[in-house]
C-alpha positions, 0 to 999 in steps of 0.5 A: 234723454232720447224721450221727447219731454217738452218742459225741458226741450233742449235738443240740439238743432242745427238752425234757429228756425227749426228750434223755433219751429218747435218749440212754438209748437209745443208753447201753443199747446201747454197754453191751450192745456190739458183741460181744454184739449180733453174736452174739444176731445169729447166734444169733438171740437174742430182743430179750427185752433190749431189750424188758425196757429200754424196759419199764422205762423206759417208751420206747414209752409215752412216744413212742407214746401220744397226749398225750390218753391220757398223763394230761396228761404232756407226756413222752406224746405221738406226736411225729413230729419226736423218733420220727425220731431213736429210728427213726434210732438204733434203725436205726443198732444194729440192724434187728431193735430197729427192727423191734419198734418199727415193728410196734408203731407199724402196730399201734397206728394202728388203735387210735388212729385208732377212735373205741373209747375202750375199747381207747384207754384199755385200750392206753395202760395195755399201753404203760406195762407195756412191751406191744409190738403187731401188725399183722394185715393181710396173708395167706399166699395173698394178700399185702397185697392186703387186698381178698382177705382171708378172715379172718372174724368170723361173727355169733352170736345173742347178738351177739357174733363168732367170728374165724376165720383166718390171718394170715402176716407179722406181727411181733411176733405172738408176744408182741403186747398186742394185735394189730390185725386186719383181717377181713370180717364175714360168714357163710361163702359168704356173697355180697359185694355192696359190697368195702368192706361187709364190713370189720372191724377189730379186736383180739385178745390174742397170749396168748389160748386161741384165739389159735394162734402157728403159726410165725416165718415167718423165721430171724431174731432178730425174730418174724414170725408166721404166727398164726390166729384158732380160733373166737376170741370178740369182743365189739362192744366189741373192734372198732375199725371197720367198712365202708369206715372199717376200710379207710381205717384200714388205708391211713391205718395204712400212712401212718403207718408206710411213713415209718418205713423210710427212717430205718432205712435212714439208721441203717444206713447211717451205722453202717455208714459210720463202721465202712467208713471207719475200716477204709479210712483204715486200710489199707495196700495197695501202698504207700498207705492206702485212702483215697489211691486217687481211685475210693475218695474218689469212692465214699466222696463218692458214699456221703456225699452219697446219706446226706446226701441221705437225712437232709435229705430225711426231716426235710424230710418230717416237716415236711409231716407235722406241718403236715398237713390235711384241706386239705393232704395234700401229705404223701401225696407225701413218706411213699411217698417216703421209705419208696421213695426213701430205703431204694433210696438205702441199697441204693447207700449201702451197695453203695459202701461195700461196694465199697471194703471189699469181702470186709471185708464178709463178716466175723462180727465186722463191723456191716457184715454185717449193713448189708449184709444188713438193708439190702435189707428196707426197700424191700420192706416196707409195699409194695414199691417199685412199689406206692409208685410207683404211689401217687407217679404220681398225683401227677405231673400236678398237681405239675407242671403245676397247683400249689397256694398254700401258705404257706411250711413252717418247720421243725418240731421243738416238742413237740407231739402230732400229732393229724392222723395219727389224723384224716386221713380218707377215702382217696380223691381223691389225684389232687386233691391239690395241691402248691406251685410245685416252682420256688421251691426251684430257684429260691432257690439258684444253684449249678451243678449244680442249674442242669443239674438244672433244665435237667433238668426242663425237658425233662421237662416238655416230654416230659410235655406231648409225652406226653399229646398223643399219646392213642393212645400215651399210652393203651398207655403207661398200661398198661405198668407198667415204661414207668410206673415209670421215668418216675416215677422222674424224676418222684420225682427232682424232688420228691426234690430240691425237699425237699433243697433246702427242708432246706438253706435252712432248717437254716442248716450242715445242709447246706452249699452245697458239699455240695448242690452235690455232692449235685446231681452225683449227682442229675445223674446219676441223672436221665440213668440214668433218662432212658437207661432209659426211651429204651430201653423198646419203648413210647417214641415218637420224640418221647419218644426225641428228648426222652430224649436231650435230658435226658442231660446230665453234672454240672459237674465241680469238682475244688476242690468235691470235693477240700473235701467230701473233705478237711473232711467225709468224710475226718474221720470215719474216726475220728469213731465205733466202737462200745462192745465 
């Protein structure tokens, strides 16, 4: 089964170590059971536990310290295919464990990715004594618009800097190792001539004199700091990267780290299928079990199917991560992807699920609780939807229209480093970016929704090239986001699709052929929702209206289909998982 399900884990890796890595994992947390994690929950309990687990047995060391830097321990490495699972089963038993280990990872790309063999080394020893770390880029008045940052390192005579500043939203800066910290290196009132000049990336130590915790800027068991920096003395030998470096690092950083999100949102949402379900078979109204009502089975296929979805897409994208090059950067498609689509599809998942257990969801005692309220940070941390909406349009012209030649991608899950992730260079030219003819995966499976979805596209296409034609229109459209955002969500449908597809034809019973059929159903119905909203928006000309029209189209109906996802996919796992007491 592709769902994690931690009683029965048997997945099939590639070293002991990773194996054992896992299931460690998921041993600490069926001990602490689901009682104890529901009240640090309410009570706001600081992880000290979790944290105190993966210091002793050396989790972050293992899985975040590139192999160079490991001593030549092939457990030591950052191996984008097993940080999946970790995210995924960190997911599944709490947002706030997660949290800890995706601020360290934001945390740690600057460090990796410098050329400070100091602070590399000096990091790798923090890690084997259970440091966790930060991520000081965003500020209070100016939110992750980094070109505004008033963080400053004032020059001495003596060579040295003195920081000074704040910094807002920064987990885990409270107990951080090091805090990474992006700044601009200029004297106060000094004038910028250059907006990539002045910047500095650089570390600092949460445990330092001049370093001031001013508060957790949420009520939650995670520590999101608001720190600052009071004439903190730097060295030259504590900066990571300066000018337009410490800028690609900072984009590159956000790179590694977006993908994680949506394997939070996957983790949660299974959880909190399994716990759904396993009330729903078990409930009796009106003389019937919950599950016997046909709105319930379509809510609970629909959930699955968008779950599902969600999986094979991220592990689809990994592989375009582990094969990255200066060459092919298609992976810059696919991490905003999974960090947007992904955790807006945990929203559905979730709001299905919710719906049929309705004020079940409500309850102290339930996972779902939380499901339910963890579920809506995703989409709106590393960027918000809009902001990864608008890195994904650049890509549209060329994935649809002037494709690339690329050899075919396996699936890749060896153990390996993935040294690309700290050498992926400048950040620019992302409209040059090609991508592979998006109609090799529709086309290498007949089956009758993909068939109305292909159709789909088609149209699409003919609104994109009746776009362009129309430059006085074109050029009003480009300037209203809204009209922008909802074209690319049919943009992202497509591609979304394609890695779906890609995920079935080479992980032989991940997904089976029912199943991406059924997928497809909602994916038809996505398209059309899509389609009407944007025949609806003031700027759609009559030819874009006439198109729109022509995409709303309805999924092929299969009532035998349903009735065997239903039967031998969703409805078994009402009994397939309930967490440790």
């Amino acid at each position: 089964m592709l769902l994690l399900n931690p009683k029965k884990h048997v997945r099939k890796y590639k070293d002991e170590k990773t194996k054992e890595i896992m299931l460690e994992t998921i041993d600490f947390f069926e001990k602490k059971g689901r009682g104890k994690l529901k009240k640090d929950d309410h009570e706001r309990t600081w992880y000290a536990d979790f944290l105190e687990f993966q210091k002793e047995n050396r989790i972050f060391a293992r899985l975040l310290t590139p192999a160079q830097y490991g001593g030549g321990d092939e457990e030591y490495r950052w191996d984008t295919f097993r940080n999946c699972e970790f995210n995924e089963i960190l997911g599944f038993y709490g947002l706030c464990y997660w949290y800890t280990w995706q601020v360290s990872i934001l945390g740690l790309g600057p460090i990796w990715i410098s050329d400070n063999e100091v602070v590399k080394k000096k990091t790798a020893e923090l890690l084997k004594e259970g440091g966790i770390f930060g991520f000081g880029l965003s500020e209070k008045e100016h939110g992750a618009d980094i070109y505004s940052t008033e963080m400053l390192l004032v020059p001495q005579d003596d060579g040295t800097y003195l920081a000074n500043g704040r910094k807002y939203y920064i987990g885990n800066g409270n107990e951080a190792a090091l805090v990474s910290t992006l700044g601009k290196i200029k004297k106060p009132g000094e004038v910028e001539t250059d907006k990539y000049k002045h910047f500095v990336f650089f570390v600092v130590g949460s445990k330092h004199g001049r370093y001031e915790v001013i508060k957790n800027v949420v009520n939650s068991q995670s520590f999101v700091a608001e720190y600052g920096l009071n004439d903190y003395p730097i060295e030259e030998e504590d900066i990571l990267s300066k000018g337009r470096d410490a800028w690609d690092m900072a984009l590159n950083t956000v790179n590694i780290g977006k993908y994680n999100l949506g394997w939070a949102s996957i983790g949660i949402c299974t959880h909190a299928f399994y716990e759904a379900i396993r009330h729903a078979a078990n409930r009796n109204l009106y003389g019937k079990f919950v599950t016997d009502f046909t709105h319930v089975k379509q809510l609970f296929v629909d959930a699955y199917c968008r779950l599902t979805a969600m999986k094979a897409f991220a592990l689809r994208a990994s592989d375009y991560i582990r094969t990255a090059s200066a060459e092919d950067r298609r992976y810059l498609l696919f991490t905003p992807m999974v960090k947007m689509k992904v955790t807006t599809q945990g929203e559905e998942v979730i709001d299905n699920l919710w719906d049929v257990i309705a004020a079940k969801g409500f309850e102290k005692d339930m996972y779902f609780e939380m499901a339910a309220r963890d579920i809506r940070a995703l989409p709106k941390l590393e960027g918000t939807v809009h902001v990864n909406m608008a890195l994904i349009i650049k890509f549209m012209r060329n994935y649809f229209f002037m494709p690339g030649d690329f050899p075919d991608i396996p699936v890749v899950d060896d153990v390996r480093n993935d040294d690309f992730l700290f050498n992926q260079g400048a950040t620019k030219g992302l409209g040059n970016i090609q991508f592979d003819d998006y109609n090799k995966a529709y086309d290498s499976v007949d089956l009758p929704n993909i068939n109305v979805f292909k159709q789909q596209i088609g149209v699409l296409k003919d609104f994109l090239m009746a776009s362009a034609s129309d430059a006085d229109a074109a050029k009003e459209q480009a300037k209203d986001i809204d009209f922008l955002l909802i074209l690319g969500e049919l943009f992202t449908l497509v591609a979304y699709g394609q890695g779906i597809i890609e995920f079935h034809n080479l992980n032989e019973g991940g997904i089976s052929s029912d199943l991406l059929d059924q997928i497809f159903d909602f994916m038809v119905r996505d398209f059309t929702k899509f389609a009407t909203q944007l025949y609806s928006k003031p700027q759609a000309t009559e030819k874009q209206m006439e198109l729109c029209l022509k995409m709303i189209m309805k999924p092929v109906l299969d009532k035998e289909r349903f009735e065997r996802i239903w039967t031998e996919e969703v409805y078994p796992l009402k009994d397939a998982y309930e967490m440790n007491d």
